[in-house]
C-alpha positions in Angstrom: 100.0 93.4 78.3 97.7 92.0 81.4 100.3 92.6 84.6 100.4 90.1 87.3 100.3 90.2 91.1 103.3 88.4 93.4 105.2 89.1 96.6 108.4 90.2 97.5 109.3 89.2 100.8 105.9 90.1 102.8 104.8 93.4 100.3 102.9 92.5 97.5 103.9 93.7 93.6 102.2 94.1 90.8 104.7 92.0 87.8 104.2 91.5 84.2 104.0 87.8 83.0 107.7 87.7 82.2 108.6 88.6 85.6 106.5 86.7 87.0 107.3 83.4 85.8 110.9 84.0 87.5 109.3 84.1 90.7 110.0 81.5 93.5 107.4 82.1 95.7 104.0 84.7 95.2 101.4 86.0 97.3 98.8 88.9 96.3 99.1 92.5 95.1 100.7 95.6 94.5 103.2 97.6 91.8 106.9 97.1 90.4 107.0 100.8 91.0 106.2 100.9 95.0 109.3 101.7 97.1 111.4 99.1 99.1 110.7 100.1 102.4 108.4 98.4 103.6 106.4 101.3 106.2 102.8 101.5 104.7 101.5 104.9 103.6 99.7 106.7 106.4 95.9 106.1 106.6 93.5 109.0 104.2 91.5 110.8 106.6 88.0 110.5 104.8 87.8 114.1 104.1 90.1 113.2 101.5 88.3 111.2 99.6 88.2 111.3 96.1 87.8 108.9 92.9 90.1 110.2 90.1 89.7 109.2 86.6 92.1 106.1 86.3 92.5 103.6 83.6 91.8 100.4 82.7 87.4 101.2 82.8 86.7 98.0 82.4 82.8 97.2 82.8 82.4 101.2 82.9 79.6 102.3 85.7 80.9 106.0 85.8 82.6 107.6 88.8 81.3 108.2 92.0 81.1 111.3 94.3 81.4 110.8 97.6 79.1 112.1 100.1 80.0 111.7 103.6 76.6 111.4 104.9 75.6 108.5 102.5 79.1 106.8 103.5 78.4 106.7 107.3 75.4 104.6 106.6 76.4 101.1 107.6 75.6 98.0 105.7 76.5 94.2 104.4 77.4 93.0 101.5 76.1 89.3 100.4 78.2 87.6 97.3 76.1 85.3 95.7 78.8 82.6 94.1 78.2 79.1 92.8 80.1 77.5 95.6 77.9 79.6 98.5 76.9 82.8 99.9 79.6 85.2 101.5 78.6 88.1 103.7 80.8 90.7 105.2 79.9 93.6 107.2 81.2 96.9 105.7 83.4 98.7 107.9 81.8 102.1 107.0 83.1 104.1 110.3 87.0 102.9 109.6 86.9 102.7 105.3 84.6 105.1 104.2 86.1 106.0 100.7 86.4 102.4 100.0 83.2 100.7 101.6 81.5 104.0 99.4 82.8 102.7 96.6 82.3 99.1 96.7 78.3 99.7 97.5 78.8 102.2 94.3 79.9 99.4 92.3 77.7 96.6 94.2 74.3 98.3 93.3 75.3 99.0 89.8 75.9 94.9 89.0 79.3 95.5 88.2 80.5 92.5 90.2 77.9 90.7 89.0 78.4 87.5 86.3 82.2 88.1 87.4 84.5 85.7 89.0 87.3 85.1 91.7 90.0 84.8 89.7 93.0 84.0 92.2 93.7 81.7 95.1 96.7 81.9 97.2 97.6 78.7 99.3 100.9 79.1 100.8 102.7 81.9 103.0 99.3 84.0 102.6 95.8 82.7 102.0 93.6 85.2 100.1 91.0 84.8 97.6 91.0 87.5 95.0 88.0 88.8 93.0 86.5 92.4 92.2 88.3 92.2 88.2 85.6 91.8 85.7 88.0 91.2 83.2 89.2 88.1 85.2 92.6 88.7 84.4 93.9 90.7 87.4 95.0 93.6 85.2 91.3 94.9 84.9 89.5 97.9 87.0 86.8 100.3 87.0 88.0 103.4 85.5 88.7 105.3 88.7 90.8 105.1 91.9 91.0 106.3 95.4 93.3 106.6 98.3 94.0 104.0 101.2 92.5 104.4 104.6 92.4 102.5 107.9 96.4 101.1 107.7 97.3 102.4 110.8 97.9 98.9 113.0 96.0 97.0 110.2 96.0 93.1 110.5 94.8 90.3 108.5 93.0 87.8 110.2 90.6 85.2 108.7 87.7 86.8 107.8 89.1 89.9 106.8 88.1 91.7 103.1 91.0 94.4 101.8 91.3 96.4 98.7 94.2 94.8 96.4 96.0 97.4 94.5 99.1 98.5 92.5 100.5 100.9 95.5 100.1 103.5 97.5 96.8 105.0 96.8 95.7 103.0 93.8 92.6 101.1 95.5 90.0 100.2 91.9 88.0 97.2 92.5 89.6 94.4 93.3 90.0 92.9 96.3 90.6 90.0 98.5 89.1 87.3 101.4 91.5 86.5 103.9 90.5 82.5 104.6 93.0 81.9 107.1 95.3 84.4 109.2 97.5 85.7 107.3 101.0 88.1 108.0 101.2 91.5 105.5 102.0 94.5 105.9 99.6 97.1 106.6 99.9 98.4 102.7 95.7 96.8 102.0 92.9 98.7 102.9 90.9 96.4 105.0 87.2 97.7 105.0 85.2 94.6 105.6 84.4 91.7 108.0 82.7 88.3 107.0 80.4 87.4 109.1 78.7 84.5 107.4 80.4 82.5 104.9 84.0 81.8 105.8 83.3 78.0 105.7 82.3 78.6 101.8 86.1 80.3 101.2 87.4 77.6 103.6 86.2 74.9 101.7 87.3 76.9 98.0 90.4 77.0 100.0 90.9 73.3 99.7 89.9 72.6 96.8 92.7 74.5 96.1 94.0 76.3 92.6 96.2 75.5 89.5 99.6 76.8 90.4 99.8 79.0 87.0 101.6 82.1 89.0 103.4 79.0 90.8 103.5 76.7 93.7 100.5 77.9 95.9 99.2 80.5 93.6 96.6 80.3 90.9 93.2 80.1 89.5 90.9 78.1 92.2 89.9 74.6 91.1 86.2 75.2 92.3 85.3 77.8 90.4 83.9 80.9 91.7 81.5 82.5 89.6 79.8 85.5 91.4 76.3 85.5 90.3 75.1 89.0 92.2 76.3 91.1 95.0 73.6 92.4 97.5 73.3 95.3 99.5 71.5 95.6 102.8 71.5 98.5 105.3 72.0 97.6 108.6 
């Protein structure tokens, strides 16, 4: 059974569809099993860094192995989508386990011919893509831990790692169109720097309320045709 993503209160909680049709108000992502409390999980020191075998593999491009090095290199990112281009600058220095992974993904098309398949519109304002399933159950068939929460914000322009908890970062992820309040529980491991008027304007064209009022499928569809790499 595909699971759903909603808040509770300002945390974000991954919900099957029964659940989530009792819902008043939803938001983004994360697990029915993640504590109460709401204090984050301290940030990964990238030493840590590992991918472990997770499930769903969805779109299966194998598992990487990090390598430090290679991860320090800094690039963009450019999402090719049939409403406009996006580009964010990886935060390589702050996110390296997650910016790693994303280029690892990225370069082996696995966002490619995939779409954003969530648009929040009230208390938060995210776009959600990375599931190739388009679903927002699917992922790549590993995960890795969070970094870079200590003090972590989410202002416009800001791109974070959904997930299902602590430590359960896959592929999806979200654009932050307008400032929104969360609590530091999303890896944040990119920066637009070109495009924000293209989620702005996705933004109001706004979505189809299926989770409920403010949260859905966007009305513009966003089909992402390629994702391109470019070392800065």
């Amino acid at each position: 059974m595909p699971i759903r993503c909603l808040p509770e209160g300002n945390r974000l909680v991954l919900r099957k569809p029964s659940a989530l049709l009792a819902a008043s108000a939803l938001l983004l992502l994360g697990t029915a099993t993640q504590a109460a409390a709401d204090t984050p999980p301290p940030a990964v020191p990238s030493a840590a860094c590992t991918y472990t075998p997770a499930v769903p593999a969805d779109n299966f491009k194998g598992i990487p192995v990090f390598d430090p090095v290679k991860a320090a290199e800094p690039y963009s990112a450019t999402l090719r989508t049939g409403q406009g281009a996006i580009t964010f600058r990886a935060l390589t220095d702050k996110a390296p386990c997650t910016t790693y992974s994303f280029k690892f993904l990225a370069q082996r098309d696995y966002f490619d011919r995939s779409h954003c398949h969530r648009l929040t519109t009230a208390r938060i304002y995210v776009l959600q893509c990375g599931d190739p399933t388009g679903t927002g159950s699917g992922g790549p068939g590993y995960s890795f831990p969070d970094e870079n929460l200590t003090g972590a914000t989410y202002p416009a322009g800001t791109v974070a790692m959904a997930n299902a908890g602590p430590n359960t970062n896959g592929s999806q992820f979200f654009f932050v169109w307008k400032d929104t309040k969360l609590s530091p529980a999303y890896t944040p491991f990119g920066k637009v720097t070109a495009g924000l008027d293209v989620l702005q304007k996705i933004a109001v064209g706004g979505e189809d309320d299926q989770n409920g009022p403010g949260d859905g499928f966007p009305t513009l569809p966003v089909n992402i045709k390629r994702v391109q790499i470019k070392s800065r």
